[in-house]
C-alpha positions as CSV (number, residue, x, y, z in Angstrom):
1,X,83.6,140.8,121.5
2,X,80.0,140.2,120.1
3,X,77.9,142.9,121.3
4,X,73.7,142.0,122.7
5,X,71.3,143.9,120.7
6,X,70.3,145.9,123.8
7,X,74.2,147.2,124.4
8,X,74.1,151.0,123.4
9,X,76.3,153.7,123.2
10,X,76.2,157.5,123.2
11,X,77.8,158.9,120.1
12,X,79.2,162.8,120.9
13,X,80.0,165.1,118.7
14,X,81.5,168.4,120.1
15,X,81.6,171.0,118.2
16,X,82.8,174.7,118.7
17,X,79.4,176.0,118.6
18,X,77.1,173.1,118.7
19,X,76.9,169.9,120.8
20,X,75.5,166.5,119.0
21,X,75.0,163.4,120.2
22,X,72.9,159.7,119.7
23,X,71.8,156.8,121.2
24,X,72.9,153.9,119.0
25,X,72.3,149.9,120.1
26,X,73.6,147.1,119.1
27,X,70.5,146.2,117.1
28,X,70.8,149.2,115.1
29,X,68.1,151.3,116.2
30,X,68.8,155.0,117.0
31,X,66.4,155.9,119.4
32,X,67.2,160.0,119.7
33,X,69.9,162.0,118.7
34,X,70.1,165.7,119.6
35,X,72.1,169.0,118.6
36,X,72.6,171.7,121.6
37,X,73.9,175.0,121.0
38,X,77.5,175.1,122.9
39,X,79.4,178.4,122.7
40,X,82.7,176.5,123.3
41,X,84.6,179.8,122.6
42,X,82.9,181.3,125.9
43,X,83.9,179.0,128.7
44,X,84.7,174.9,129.5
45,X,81.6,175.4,131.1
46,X,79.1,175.7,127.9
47,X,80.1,172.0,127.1
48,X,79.4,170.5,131.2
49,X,75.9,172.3,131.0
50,X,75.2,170.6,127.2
51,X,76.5,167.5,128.2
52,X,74.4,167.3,131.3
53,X,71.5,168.4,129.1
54,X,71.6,165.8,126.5
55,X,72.0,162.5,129.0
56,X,69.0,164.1,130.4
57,X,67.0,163.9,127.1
58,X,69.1,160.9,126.3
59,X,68.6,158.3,129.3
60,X,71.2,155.8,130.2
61,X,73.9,154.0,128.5
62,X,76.5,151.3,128.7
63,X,79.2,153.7,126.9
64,X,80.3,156.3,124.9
65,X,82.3,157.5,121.7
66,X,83.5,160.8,121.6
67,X,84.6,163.0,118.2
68,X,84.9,166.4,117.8
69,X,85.8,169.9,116.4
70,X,85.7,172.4,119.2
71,X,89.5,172.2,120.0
72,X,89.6,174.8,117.2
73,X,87.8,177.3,119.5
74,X,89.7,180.4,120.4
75,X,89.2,179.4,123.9
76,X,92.2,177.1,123.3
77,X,96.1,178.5,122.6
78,X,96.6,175.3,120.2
79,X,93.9,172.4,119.2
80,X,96.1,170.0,121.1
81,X,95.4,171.5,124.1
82,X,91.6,171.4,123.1
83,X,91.5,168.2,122.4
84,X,93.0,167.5,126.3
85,X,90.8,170.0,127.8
86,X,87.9,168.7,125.7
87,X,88.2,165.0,126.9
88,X,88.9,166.2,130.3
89,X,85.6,167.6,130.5
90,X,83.8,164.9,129.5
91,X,85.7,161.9,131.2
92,X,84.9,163.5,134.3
93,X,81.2,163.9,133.0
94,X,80.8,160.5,132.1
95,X,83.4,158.9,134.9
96,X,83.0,155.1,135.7
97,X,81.4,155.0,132.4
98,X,83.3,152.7,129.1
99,X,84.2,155.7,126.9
100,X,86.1,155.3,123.5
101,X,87.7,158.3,121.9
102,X,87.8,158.4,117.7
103,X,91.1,159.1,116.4
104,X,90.6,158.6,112.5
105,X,92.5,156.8,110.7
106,X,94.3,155.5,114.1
107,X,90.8,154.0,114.8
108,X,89.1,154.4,118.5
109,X,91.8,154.6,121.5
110,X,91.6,154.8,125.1
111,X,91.1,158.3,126.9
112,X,94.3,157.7,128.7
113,X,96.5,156.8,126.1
114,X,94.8,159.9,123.7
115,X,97.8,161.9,124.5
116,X,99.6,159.7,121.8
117,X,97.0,160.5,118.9
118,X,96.0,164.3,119.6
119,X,96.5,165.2,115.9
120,X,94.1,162.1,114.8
121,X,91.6,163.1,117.4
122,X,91.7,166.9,116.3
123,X,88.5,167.6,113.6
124,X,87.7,163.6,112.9
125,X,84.2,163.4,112.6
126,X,84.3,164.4,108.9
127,X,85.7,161.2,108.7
128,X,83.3,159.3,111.3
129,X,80.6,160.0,108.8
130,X,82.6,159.0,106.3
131,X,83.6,155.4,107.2
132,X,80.2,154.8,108.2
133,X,78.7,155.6,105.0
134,X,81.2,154.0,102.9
135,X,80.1,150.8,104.3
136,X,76.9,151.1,102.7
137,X,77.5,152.6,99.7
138,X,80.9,151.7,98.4
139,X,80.5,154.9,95.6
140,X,79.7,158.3,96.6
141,X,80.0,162.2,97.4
142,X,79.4,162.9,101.4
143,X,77.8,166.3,101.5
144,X,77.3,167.5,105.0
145,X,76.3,171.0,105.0
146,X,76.0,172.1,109.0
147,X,75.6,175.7,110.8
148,X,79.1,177.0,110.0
149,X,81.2,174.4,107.7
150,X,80.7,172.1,104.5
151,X,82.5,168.5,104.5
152,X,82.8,167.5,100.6
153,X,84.2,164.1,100.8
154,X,84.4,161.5,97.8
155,X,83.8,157.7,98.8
156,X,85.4,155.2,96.1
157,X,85.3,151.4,96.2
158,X,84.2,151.3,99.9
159,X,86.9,153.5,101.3
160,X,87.5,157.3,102.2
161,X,89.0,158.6,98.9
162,X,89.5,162.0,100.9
163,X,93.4,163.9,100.1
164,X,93.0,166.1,103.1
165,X,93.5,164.5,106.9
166,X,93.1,168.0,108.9
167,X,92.0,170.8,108.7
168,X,94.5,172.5,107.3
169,X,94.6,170.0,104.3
170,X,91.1,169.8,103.9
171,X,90.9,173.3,103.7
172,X,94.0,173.2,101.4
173,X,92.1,170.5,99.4
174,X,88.2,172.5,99.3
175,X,87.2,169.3,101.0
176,X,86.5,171.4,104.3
177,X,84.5,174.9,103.4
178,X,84.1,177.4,106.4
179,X,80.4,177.9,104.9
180,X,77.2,176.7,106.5
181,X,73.6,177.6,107.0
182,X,73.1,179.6,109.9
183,X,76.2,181.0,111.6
184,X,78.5,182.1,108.0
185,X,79.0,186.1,107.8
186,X,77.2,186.9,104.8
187,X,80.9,188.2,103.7
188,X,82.0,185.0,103.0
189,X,79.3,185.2,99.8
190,X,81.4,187.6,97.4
191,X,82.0,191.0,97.8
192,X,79.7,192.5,95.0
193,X,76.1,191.3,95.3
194,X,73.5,191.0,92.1
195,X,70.6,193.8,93.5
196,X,67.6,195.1,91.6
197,X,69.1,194.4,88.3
198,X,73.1,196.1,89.1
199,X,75.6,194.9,90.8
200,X,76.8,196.6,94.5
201,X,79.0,196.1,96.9
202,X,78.8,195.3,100.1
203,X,79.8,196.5,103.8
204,X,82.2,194.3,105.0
205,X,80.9,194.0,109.0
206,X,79.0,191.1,110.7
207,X,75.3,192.6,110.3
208,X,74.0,189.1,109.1
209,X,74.6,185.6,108.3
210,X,73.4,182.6,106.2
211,X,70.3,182.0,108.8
212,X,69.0,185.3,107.6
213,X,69.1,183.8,103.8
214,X,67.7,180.7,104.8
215,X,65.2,182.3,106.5
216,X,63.8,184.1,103.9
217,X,63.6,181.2,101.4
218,X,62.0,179.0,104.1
219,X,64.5,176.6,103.5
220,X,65.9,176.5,107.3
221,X,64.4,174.3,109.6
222,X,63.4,176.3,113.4
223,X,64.9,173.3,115.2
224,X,68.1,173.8,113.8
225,X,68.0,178.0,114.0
226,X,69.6,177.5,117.3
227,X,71.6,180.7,117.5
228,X,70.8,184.7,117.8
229,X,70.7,186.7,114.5
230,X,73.8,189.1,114.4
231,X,72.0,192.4,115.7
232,X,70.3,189.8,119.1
233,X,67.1,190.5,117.5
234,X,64.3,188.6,116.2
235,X,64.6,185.8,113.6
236,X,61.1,186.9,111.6
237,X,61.7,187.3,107.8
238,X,61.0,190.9,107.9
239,X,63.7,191.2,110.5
240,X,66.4,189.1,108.6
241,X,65.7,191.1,105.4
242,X,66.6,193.9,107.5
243,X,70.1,192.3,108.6
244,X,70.1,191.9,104.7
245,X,69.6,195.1,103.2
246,X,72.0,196.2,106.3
247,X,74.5,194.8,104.4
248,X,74.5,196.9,101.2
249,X,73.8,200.3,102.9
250,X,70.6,200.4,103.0
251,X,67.0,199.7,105.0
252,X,64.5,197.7,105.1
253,X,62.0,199.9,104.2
254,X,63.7,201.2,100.9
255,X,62.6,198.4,98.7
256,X,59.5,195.9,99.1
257,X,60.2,192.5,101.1
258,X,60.1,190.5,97.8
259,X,63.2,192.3,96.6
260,X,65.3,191.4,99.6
261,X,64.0,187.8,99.2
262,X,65.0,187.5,95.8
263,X,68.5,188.6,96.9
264,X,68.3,186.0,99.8
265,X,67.6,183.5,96.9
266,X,70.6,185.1,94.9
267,X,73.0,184.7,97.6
268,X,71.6,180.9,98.0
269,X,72.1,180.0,94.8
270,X,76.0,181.9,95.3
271,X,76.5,179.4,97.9
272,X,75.2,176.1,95.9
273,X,77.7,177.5,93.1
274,X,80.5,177.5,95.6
275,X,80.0,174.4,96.4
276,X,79.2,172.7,93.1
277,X,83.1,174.6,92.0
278,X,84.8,173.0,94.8
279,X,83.1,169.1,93.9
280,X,84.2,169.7,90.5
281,X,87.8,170.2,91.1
282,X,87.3,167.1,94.2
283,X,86.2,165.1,91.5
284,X,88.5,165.5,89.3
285,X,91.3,164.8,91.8
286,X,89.8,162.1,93.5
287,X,89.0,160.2,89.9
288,X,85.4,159.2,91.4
289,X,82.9,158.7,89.1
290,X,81.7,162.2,87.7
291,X,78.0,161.0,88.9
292,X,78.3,159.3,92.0
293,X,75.5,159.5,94.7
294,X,75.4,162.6,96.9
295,X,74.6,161.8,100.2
296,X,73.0,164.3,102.5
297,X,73.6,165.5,106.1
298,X,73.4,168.1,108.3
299,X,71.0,171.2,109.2
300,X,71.9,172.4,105.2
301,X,71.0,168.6,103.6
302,X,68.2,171.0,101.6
303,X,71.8,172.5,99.6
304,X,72.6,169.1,99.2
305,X,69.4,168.2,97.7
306,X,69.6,171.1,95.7
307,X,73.0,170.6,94.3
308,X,72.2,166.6,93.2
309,X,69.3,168.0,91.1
310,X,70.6,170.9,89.6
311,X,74.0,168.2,88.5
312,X,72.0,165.2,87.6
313,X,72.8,162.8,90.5
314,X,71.2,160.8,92.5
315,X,70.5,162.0,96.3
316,X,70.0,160.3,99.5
317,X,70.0,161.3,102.8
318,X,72.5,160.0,105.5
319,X,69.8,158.6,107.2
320,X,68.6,156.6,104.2
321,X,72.0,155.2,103.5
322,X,71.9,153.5,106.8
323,X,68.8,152.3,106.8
324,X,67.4,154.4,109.7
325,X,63.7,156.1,108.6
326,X,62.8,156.9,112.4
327,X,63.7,161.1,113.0
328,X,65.3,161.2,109.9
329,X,66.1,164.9,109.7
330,X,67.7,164.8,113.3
331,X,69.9,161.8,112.8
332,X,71.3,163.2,109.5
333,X,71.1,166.5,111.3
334,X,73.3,164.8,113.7
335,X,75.8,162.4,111.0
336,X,79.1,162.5,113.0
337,X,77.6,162.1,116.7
338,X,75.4,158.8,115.5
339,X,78.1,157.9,113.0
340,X,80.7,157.3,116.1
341,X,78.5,155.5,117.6
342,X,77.6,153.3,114.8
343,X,81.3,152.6,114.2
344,X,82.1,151.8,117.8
345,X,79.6,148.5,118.4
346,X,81.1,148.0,114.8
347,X,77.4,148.3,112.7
């Protein structure tokens, strides 16, 4: 059905800790798109108050797509009965309202028949982003680096050249990495840390995270430091270096606040060389050009940058690639939510 250039939808992403979600008309424009923290893992409860708090910044619609990742949440006893309780919520949020629900590769489906695709539903919106940037540029490397994962997914020829489905594949695969840029245990960065010229290791407890890092090489943006520092306390840089040095034994005060930020900018350049190891081996699988674009997304696009210079390739930001130059670091920011929109009025 041709769709008027004032029809828009709502695009939701809902994620285990975050909320996203986008405005998208007919016509193309994107006129907001927003990420709220949702502690999914506390209570059904975190999603109603972030829904309600998003159609409120939002203003109205004529519909609604819906993808997600928070039916891995611990709240749930399997992501099948996330995704249930998940849609539950928000059909009742958004009741009397035309809401389509993104099942991957199955395509968009009707809430009441979504009992039929669970396993499509579960963890799409790698693949949201996907599609949509494969139909504008037919060759590339999709690099969405958010708070708490990494999608790596090659592009070839127009289509999603992806071998993992799931998670468990694309974890299988290094096409899903449990890294990001604010909420990762600083553990996940190696055991033995480079520090004032010798090697240490490290104490293997939550005392800080990748915000802390990013903090201290002013590479995080404020508007997407959305969640407390490990300790509650404050998110200055004199503060993170504390979570730091916390984390090989010692305190802030025993060395000067340039030493702990060159070990923030050590364990940033740790995490680039994860991720530049695992697009190696995708590459090779996937038989993608080794040089491909890299485009960017998410609250960590500044690793993607980063990564497309230091291996010679091209870089361009989700937002670029679809042609969108109005709040270009929240719709990128924001890739799955506006992406599910996009793809259901079919731009």
């Amino acid at each position: 059905m041709a769709q008027n250039s004032t029809d828009c939808v709502i695009g939701w992403d809902i994620g285990g800790a975050h909320l996203k979600a986008a405005r998208v008309f007919a016509d193309g424009r994107i006129d907001a798109a927003v990420q709220l923290p949702c502690a999914l893992w506390q209570g059904l409860d975190q999603l109603t108050t972030s829904v309600d708090e998003a159609r409120r910044r939002l203003g109205p619609t004529d519909g609604h797509a819906i993808t997600m990742t928070g039916e891995l949440a611990d709240l749930f006893g399997s992501r099948a009965e996330g995704v249930v309780k998940i849609l539950d919520v928000m059909t009742e949020k958004l009741r009397g309202q035309r809401i389509q629900v993104f099942a991957g590769a199955d395509g968009f489906v009707d809430p009441a028949h979504a009992h039929h695709h669970l396993a499509a539903i579960s963890s799409a919106n790698w693949r949201a982003t996907a599609e949509l940037v494969a139909l504008h540029q037919p060759d590339a490397l999709l690099l969405d680096i958010g708070s708490t994962t990494s999608d790596l997914v090659p592009i070839a020829e127009g289509h999603v050249a992806a071998e993992g489905h799931d998670d468990a594949t694309r974890l299988k695969h290094e096409e899903l990495l449990y890294m990001g840029v604010v909420r990762t245990p600083l553990m996940a960065l190696g055991q033995k840390w480079a520090l004032e010229g010798r090697v240490t290791a490290i104490c293997n407890e939550l005392f800080a995270t990748t915000a802390d890092v990013y903090r201290l090489t002013s590479d995080l943006h404020e508007e997407w430091d959305q969640y407390p520092p490990a300790d509650g306390g404050a998110k200055t840089r004199e503060a993170s270096a504390r979570r730091i040095a916390r984390m090989v034994g010692r305190d802030l005060d025993s060395a000067s606040l340039e030493t702990w930020i060159g070990l923030a900018f050590w364990l940033k350049a740790t995490q680039v060389d994860i991720v530049r190891q695992a697009i190696r081996r995708i590459t090779l699988r996937s038989g993608i050009a080794a040089k491909v674009p890299i485009v960017g997304a998410g609250a960590g696009s500044f690793l993607a940058r980063e990564i497309a210079s230091v291996e010679g390739r091209s870089y361009v930001t989700f937002a670029d690639i679809i042609g969108r130059n109005e709040s270009p670091s929240s719709i990128s920011t924001c890739a799955p939510a506006v992406a599910v929109g996009c793809l259901a009025l079919r731009l």
